[in-house]
Each structure stands twice: as C-alpha cells, then as structure tokens.
N, C-alpha and C positions, 0 to 999 in steps of 0.2 A: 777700470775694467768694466764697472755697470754701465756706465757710459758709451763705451765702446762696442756692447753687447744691444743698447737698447738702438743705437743707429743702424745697427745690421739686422735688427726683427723691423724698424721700421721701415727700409731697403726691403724687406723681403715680404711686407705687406704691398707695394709696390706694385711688387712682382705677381705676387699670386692673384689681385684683388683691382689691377687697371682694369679700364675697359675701353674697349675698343667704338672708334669713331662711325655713324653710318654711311654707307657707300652712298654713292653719288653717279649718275650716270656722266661719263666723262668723254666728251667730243675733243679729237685728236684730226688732226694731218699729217703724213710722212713726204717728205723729198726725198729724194736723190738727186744733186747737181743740180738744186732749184727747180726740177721735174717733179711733180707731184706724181707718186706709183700706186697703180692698184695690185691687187694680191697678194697684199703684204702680211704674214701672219702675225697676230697681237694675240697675247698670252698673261694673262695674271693670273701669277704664279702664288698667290693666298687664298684667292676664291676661286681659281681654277675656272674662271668666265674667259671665252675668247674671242675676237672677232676676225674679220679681214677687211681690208682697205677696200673701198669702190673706185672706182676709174678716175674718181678727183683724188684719189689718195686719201679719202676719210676715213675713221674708225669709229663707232659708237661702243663704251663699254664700262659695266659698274666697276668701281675702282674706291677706294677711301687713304689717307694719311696711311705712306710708310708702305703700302700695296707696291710689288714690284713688278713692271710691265717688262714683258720682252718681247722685240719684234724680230722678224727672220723670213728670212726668203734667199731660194737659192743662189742670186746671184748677189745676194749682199750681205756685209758685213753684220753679224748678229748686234744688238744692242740694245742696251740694258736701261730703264728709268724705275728710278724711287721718286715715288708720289708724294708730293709736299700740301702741305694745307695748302699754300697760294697757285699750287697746279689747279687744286677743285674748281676755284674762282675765276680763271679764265675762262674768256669765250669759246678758244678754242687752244689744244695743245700743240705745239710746233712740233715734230719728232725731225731731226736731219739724219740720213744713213746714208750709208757711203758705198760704193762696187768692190764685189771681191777683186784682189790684183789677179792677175792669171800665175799659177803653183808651178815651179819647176819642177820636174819628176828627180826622186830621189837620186842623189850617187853615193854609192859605196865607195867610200877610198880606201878602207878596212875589213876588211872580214874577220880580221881579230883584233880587237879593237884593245889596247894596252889597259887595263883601269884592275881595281883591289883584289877581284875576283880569278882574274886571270892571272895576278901574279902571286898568287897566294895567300892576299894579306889578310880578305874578305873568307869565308868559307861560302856567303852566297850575296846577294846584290842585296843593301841597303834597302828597305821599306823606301819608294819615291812618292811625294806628295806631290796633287795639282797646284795651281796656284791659290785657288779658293779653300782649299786642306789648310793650305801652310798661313793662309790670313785667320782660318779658325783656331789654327795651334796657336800663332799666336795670343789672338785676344783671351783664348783660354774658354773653359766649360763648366760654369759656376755648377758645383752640385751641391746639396744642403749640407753635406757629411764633411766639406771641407770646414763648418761653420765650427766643428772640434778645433782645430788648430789655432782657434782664441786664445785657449788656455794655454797654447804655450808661445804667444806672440808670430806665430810665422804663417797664419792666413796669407796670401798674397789677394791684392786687393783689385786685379785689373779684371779677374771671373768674375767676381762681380759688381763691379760696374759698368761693365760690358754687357750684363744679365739687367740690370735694372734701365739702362738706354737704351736694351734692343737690339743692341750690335750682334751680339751671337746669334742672335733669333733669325737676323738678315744673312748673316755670314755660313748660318746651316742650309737656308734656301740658296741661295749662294753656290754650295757642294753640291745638291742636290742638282739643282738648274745644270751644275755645268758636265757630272753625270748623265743627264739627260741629253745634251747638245753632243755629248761624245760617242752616244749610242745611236744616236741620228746622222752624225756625219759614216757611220761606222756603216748602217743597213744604206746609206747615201754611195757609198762602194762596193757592195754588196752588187745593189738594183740600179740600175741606169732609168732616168723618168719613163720610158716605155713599158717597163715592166708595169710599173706604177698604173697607167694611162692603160693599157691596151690587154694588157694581162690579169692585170686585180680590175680593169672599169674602173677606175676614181677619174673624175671630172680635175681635168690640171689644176684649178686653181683650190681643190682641195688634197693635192698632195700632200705638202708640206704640214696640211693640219691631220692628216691621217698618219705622218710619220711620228707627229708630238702623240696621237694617241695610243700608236703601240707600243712605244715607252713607256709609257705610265701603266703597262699589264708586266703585272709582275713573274708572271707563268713564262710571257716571253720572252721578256729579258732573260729566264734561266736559260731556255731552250738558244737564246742569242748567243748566251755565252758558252756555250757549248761546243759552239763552231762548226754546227751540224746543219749547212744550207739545206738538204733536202726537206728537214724537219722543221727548219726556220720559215721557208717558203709556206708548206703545208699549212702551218702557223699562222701566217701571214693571211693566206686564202680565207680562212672562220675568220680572222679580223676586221680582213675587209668588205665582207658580206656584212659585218656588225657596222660597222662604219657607215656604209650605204644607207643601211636602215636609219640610222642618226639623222645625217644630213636629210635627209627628206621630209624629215618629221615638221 
C-alpha cells in the first residue's frame, strides 16, 4: 500500500510541477488538391495566436510541443493538428485540406419519430453527448479526491494517467474547440457572407476570423443562445466596430 501511495504523490508531482516548452515561431503551408490557398484561418487554440495564409498559402505563427492548431475557411473541411517536437524543426509545415462536399437539404420522412420518449419508456430524451464529450467521458477526469479510494482498492487508474500524459488536458480543448465550431456554423446560418461584407464592413478575408472572435465573448454566446436575432444582430454591430479597431492596429 506505501508503495502504491508513493507512485501516485510522485504522478501527481508530475502533474502540478512540469513545465512547459518555449514557443517557437512556426512557418506552415496549406493545399487544397495541391493548390496552395490564401485566407485560410489558423488558430492556436493554447496561446490563442492566429494568422491567415497569404496568396502562396503560407502562415507565420508561435506554436510550442502538444499546441493545437486549427485551420478553417468556409469552403473547407475544418482540420485539426497537435504540434510534435519534430513539427518545430522543419523548414516548413505541410498542412493538406480538403473542399466541403455540397450538403443535401434535410428530409423529414417523420414528424413523429418512434424512440423511448414517445412511447413512454423515457419520461424525457437521454443527456446526448458530442463526439469530443463522449472521448472525454471516456478517458475520464482525474480529481484529487478520487486519491481516497486507495484505501479501499478501487481507484480506477485510466484518470489518471490520462492527467499525467495530457490526454484530458487535449480532450477538454477538444470540447471546447468543437463548442466553438458549432456556434460558428450556427451564426453561419444565421448571416449569409453579405451581411458579414456590407452590413458589419469586415474586409472578406477577415470574416471567418471575426466569427472565431465573437465566440470567444461570453456575453454573446448568452444572448446567441437565446435565439433572440434582433438582440444578436445588435450584439453583433458593438463587436464588429471592436473587431475593426483590432485589425487595424
């Protein structure tokens, strides 16, 4: 049991007591179908640094070991890289992404749809998880307080070594990120790129980055999910007078 106890304090000196590597400026390229694309948005989502691609498809941006980059642009496939120590050392980073397919409009073949709640099995619909939820349930969410259940052998052991490799750390940015892509696709149906261009004045090839930035305002995600467009709009107009001032700076 001593034994067992001093592997799990020295696990959890680990954890409290790493440190973290220095960033590094990190020159990247993106394709699509071996086209190199400009206006591509890049996002690192630990330091919250972003760039956009230029007309050869480049990107300049600090990044360090285990930083996770996400690139996005409306007509393409979102996608996702974890930064390796041998990413820093290249000359340049290759990114490939790919074209959205064109989306058939829904069909209803149901309006009452048979499942637990309709036939009375449920009393209300199941809690549903994303897919990046149901990767953190599983690896699980080391707390100290599970560190009691020593004493009677049934710690389960995959919180934390999941906590000491990182895994959960990645897999909450993870939930996070992809909260954030659902509320962008969401004000993406909302607003048609006109609105965007000619209504708010944002410059086209800073849409996309003025859409990551009103996500990240906590005030207007509330007002988003409210489902109140006139208030959202309104919202939207102070943010993107904020935004303007950014970019110029």
């Amino acid at each position: 049991m001593n034994k067992t106890i001093l592997v799990v304090l020295f696990f959890m000196c680990q954890i409290f007591y790493g440190q973290n590597d220095a960033e590094k400026l990190l020159r990247g390229s993106i394709r699509v179908d071996s086209v190199y694309t400009s206006g591509i948005n890049v996002l690192n989502l630990v330091n919250k640094k972003s760039a956009i691609t230029n007309s050869n498809g480049e990107f300049f941006i600090l990044a360090k070991a285990n930083d996770i980059l996400v690139f996005t642009a409306v007509n393409l496939i979102s996608h996702r890289k974890l930064i390796k120590e041998e990413d820093l050392m290249l000359d340049i980073l290759n990114i490939k992404m790919a074209s959205k397919a064109t989306e058939l409009k829904e069909v209803i073949v149901n309006k009452n749809p048979i499942n637990a709640v309709s036939q009375g099995i449920l009393a209300k619909n199941p809690i549903s998880y994303s897919p990046a939820e149901r990767r953190l349930r599983t690896a699980g969410d080391f707390k100290p307080i599970m560190l009691l259940n020593l004493l009677g052998g049934t710690m389960p052991l995959d919180p934390l070594i999941n906590k000491i490799n990182g895994r959960t750390k990645r897999l909450k940015k993870l939930v996070v990120l992809e909260q954030k892509e659902h509320n962008i696709k969401l004000i993406s149906k909302i607003y048609n790129q006109e609105y965007f261009t000619v209504k708010l004045g944002i410059p086209i090839d800073y849409v996309n980055g003025f859409k990551y930035f009103v996500v990240e305002n906590e005030n207007f995600l509330k007002v988003l999910e409210s489902k109140n467009e006139e208030r959202t709009s309104f919202f939207m107009v102070a943010l993107a007078q904020e935004y303007k001032d950014k970019i110029k700076q």
